[in-house]
C-alpha positions in Angstrom: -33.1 54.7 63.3 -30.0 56.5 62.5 -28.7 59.8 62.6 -26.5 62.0 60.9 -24.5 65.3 61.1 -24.2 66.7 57.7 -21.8 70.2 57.0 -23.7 72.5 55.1 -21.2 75.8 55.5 -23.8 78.0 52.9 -26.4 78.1 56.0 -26.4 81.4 57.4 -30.1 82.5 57.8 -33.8 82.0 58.9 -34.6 80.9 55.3 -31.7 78.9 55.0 -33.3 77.1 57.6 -36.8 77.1 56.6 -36.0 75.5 53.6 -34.0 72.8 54.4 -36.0 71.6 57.4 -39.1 72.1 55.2 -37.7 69.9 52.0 -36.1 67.2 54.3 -38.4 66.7 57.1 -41.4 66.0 53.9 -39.1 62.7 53.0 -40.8 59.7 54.0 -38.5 58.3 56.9 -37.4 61.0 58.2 -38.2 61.6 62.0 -36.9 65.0 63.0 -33.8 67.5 61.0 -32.5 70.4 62.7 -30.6 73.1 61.0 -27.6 74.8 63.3 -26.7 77.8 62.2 -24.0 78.8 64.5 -22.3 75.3 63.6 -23.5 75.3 59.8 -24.6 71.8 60.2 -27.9 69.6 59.7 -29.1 67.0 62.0 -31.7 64.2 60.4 -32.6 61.5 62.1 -34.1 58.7 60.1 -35.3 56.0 59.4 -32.6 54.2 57.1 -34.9 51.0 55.9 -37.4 53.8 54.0 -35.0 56.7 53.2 -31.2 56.9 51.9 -28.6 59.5 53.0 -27.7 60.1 49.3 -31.5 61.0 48.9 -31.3 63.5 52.0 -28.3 64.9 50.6 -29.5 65.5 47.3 -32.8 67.1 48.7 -30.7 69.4 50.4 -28.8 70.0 47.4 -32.1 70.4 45.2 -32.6 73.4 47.7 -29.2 75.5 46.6 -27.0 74.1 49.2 -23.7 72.2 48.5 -23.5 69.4 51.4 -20.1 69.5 52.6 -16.8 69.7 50.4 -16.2 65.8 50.4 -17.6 63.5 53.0 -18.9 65.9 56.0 -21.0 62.8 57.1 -20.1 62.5 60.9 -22.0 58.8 62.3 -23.1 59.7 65.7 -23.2 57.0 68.4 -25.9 55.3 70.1 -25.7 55.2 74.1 -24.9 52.4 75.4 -27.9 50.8 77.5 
């Protein structure tokens, strides 16, 4: 599983989010995706064996939204057990 923290600075409203969470979260692989609107940043966490990022991304950008000005993708870290 892997996640991702993708800049998305057009979010700005309750249908901004409804329809990014709603197009993303139908992609086979992907587990949860949480827009932040006070950051202006998506959260998907996936599964990276049955979905790509470029395919997230370019849901997101099949939506309206531009992803980012460049790479915007920040790799989070796993805890250490």
């Amino acid at each position: 599983m892997s996640q991702q923290v993708l800049s998305v600075p057009e979010v700005h409203c309750g249908h901004c989010v409804s329809s990014i969470e709603g197009a993303v979260s139908q992609l086979e692989g992907v587990d949860t995706v949480k827009v932040n609107l006070d950051s202006r940043d998506v959260t998907v966490d996936f599964d990276d064996t049955r979905v790509g990022l470029e395919q997230i991304v370019s849901t997101i950008e099949g939506q309206g939204y531009d992803v980012g000005d460049g790479p915007k993708v920040i790799p989070l870290q796993k805890p250490q057990a």
